[in-house]
N, C-alpha and C positions, 0 to 999 in steps of 0.2 A: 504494500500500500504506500505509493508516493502521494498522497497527498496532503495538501500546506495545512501544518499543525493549526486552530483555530485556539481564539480565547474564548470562553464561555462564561457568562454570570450565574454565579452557581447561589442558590440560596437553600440553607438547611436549617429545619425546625426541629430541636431538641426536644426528650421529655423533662430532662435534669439540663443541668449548666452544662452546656458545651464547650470543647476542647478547643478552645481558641488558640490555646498558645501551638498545639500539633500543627492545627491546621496555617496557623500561619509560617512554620516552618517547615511547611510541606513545599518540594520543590514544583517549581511551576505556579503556584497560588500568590496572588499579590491582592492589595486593595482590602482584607479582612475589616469588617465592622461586626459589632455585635450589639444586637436589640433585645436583650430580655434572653427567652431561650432558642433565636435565631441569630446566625451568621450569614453574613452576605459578602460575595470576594468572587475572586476572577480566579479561573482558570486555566495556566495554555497548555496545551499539549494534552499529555498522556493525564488519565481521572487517575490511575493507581495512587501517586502518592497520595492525593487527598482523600481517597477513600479509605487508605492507612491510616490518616488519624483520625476517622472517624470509627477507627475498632472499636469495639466494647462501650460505643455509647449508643441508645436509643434511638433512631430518630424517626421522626413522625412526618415528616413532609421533607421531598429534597426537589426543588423546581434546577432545572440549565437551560438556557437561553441564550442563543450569541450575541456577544458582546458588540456594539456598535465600533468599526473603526475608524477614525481621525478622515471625516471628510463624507461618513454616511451619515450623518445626521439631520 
């Protein structure tokens, strides 16, 4: 598969406090916010690592959307 890695806005709803600190040193993840028991963050490439730090937590909703880039707005 050649095709061009995308960036994605990933948003995931926890049942407990989510792994903020994993997922923001998750490679490829940039942008992390957190609202209560949701994080919102970008990103590119490959989902593996972000879905490693999401091991062993709950979660109850996970929306990916692409990311708009510099000039599709």
């Amino acid at each position: 598969m050649t095709k061009e890695l995308a960036t994605r806005r990933v948003e995931v709803t926890f049942v407990g406090a989510p792994p903020v600190r994993q997922i923001a040193r998750a490679i490829g993840v940039t942008e992390v916010k957190l609202d209560g028991h949701r994080v919102c963050c970008l990103v590119w490439g490959s989902f593996q690592p972000f879905l490693e730090a999401l091991h062993g937590y709950e979660v109850t909703s996970l929306t990916s959307t692409p990311a708009l880039s510099i000039g599709e707005e």
